[in-house]
N, C-alpha and C positions, 0 to 999 in steps of 0.2 A: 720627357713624357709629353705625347702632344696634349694639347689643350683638350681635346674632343674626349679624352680618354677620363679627365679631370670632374668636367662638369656635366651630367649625362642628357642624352639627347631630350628631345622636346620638354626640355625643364626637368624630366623625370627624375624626381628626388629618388633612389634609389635607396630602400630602407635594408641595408644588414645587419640583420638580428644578430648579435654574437654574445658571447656567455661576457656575464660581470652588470653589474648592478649599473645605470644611469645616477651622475653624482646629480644631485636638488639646487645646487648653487646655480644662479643663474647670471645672466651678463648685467654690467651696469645699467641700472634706470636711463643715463644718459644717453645710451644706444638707443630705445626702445622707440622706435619712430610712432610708434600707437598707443604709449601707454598712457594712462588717466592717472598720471601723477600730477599733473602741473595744474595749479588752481581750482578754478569754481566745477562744477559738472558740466560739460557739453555733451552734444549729440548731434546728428546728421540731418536735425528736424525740427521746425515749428518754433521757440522760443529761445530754445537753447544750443538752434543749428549756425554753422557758418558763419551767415547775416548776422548772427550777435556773439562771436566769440570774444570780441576786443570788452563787449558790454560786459561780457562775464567775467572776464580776467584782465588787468589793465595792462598784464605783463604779456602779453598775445602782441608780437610785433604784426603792427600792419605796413611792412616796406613796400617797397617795389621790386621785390626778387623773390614772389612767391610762387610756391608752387600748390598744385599742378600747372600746367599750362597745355595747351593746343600746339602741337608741333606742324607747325606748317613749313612741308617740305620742302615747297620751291623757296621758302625762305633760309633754308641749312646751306652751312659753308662747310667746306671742306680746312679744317684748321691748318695751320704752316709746320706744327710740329710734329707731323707723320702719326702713324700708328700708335695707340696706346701699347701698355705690356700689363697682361694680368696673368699672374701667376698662384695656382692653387697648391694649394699643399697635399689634396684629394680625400682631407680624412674631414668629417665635422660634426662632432658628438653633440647630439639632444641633450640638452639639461630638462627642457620641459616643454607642453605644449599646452599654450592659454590660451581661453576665450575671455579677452579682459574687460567686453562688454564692447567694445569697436572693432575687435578685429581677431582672426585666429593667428597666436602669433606663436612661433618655434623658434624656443633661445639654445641658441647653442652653449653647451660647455667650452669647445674646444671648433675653432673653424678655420677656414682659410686665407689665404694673405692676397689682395688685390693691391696693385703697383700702378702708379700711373706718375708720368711727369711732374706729379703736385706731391708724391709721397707713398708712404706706404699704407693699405687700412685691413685691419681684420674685420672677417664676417663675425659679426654679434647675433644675428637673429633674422629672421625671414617672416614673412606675414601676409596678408594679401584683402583688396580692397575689390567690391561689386557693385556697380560696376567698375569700367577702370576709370580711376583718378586720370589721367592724362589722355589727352584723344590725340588721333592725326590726322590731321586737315578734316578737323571737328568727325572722326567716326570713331565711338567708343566701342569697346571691346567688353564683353561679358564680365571678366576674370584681371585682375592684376597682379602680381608678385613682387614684392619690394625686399632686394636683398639688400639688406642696413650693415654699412661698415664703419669702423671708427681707426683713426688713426692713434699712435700714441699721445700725442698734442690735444686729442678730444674733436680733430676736425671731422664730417661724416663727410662718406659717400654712400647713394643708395642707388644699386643698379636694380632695371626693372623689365620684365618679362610681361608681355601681352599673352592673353590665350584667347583663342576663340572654336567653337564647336566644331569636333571633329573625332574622330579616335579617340578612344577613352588611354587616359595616362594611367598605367597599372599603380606605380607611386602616387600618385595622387589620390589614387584608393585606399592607399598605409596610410596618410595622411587622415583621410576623410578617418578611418577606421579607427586611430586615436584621438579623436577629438573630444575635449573634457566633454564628461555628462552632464554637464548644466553652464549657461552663464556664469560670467565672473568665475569660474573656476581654474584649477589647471590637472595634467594628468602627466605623470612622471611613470610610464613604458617598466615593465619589470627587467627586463633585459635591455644594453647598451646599443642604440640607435645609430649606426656609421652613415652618414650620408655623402654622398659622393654626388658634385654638379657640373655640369656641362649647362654650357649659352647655347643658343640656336645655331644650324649649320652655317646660318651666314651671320657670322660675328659684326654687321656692321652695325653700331649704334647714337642715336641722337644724344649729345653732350651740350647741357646747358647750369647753368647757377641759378640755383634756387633756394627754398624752404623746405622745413618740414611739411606735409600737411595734414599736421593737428597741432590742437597746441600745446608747447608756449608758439609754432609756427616759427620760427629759427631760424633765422635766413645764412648764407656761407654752406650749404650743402650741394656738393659735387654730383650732377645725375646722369644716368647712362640708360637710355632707354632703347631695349635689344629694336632693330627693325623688324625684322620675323618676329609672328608671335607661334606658340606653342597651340597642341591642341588637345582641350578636356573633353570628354562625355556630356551629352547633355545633361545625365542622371548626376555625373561631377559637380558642373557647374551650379546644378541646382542646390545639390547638396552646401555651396559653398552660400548660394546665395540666403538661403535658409537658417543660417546662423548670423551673416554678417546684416543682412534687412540694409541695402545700400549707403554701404560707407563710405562714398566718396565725396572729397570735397568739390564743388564746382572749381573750373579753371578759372585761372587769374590771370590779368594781365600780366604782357609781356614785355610792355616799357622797353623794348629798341633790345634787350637783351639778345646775346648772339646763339646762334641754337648752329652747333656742329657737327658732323657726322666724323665718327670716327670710327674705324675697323682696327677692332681688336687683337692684337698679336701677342701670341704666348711667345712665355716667357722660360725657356729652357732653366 
């Protein structure tokens, strides 16, 4: 099955309604690259933003492999061990879709399997940050999407999708459409939610080591950031921005770290 077939075009989460109840169990906390499990309260702002996360919680590593970062292009190498392999399994059941007070995030029940030289990882959950946490040669994008995988072992990788203003994404209307009705809450779909994803036409993407970005900020996470980006509605974008009130962290330094390109190859 080609890849294109897998994960659908311009990010378009592709929502089929099909008969049988969505199961409530969701993925480990451990996946949850947004969640407000870990420590004191932060925020995106004033006291309790960025600038004081370490003050809030002592367990907030402050290395030098954080993320986001500035990908700057002419600095990207072409790695020595060829193409990546991602391979989808093309099914990935909703367990529930929160707004957990940072981010609108959608945990899968059941998702797909991402491969790469370093191992195997399943998708845990999806979410998305306004504007984007990572820039390219400093130009930030409206819209971010961070797909969060984990491997058996507990290692992550989180690959991520840019959007910027164009053609409205009809899935990203399903999307908007079930969004819990308030803060802090969640919303569990009466019918079973199959998503099916495709990357961008041009599978090529910036691979570097990083962090989580939030905390505890976890450094040893594997990232793939697509080079195309996707494009939402303005009426989208707003909608997205209108819930999340600018959740991104500022970039971090990049401390000599190697920033990759690599073009992704399915994986029959």
């Amino acid at each position: 099955m080609n890849i294109r077939q897998l994960f659908l075009a311009g990010f378009s989460v592709a929502l089929v309604l099909s008969s049988g109840r969505a199961e409530t169990a969701s993925a480990p906390h451990a996946t949850s690259h947004d969640a407000p499990a870990h420590g004191a309260h932060w925020s995106y702002e004033g006291a309790t933003g960025p600038a004081h996360w370490a003050e809030l919680d002592p367990g907030v590593v402050q290395g030098k492999a954080q993320s986001p970062i500035d990908l700057v292009t002419t600095a990207a190498v072409n790695p020595p061990s060829g193409p990546l392999a991602l391979h989808f399994t093309g099914h990935e059941y909703l367990a529930g879709e929160e707004d957990n007070g940072h981010t609108i995030q959608v945990t899968l029940e059941t998702g797909s399997t991402f491969t790469t030289a370093r191992g195997t990882y399943a998708l845990k959950q999806f979410h998305f940050h306004t504007p984007s946490e990572h820039t390219v040669d400093g130009r930030s994008f409206p819209l971010e999407v961070h797909f969060v995988h984990q491997s058996a072992d507990g290692h992550l990788a989180v690959v991520g999708v840019f959007f910027v203003e164009g053609p409205a994404n009809e899935n990203l209307a399903q999307l908007i459409a079930h969004f819990p009705a308030e803060h802090k809450a969640e919303h569990f779909p009466a019918d079973k939610i199959d998503f099916n994803l495709r990357p961008p036409v041009d599978t090529t993407a910036y691979n570097y080591q990083g962090s989580l970005t939030t905390p505890p900020c976890t450094e040893g996470v594997d990232w793939y950031l697509f080079r195309q980006p996707m494009t939402a509605s303005r009426e989208q974008i707003a909608a997205f921005a209108a819930r999340l009130h600018h959740n991104n962290r500022p970039v971090q330094p990049l401390n000599g770290r190697a920033i990759e390109v690599v073009r992704i190859a399915d994986q029959q």
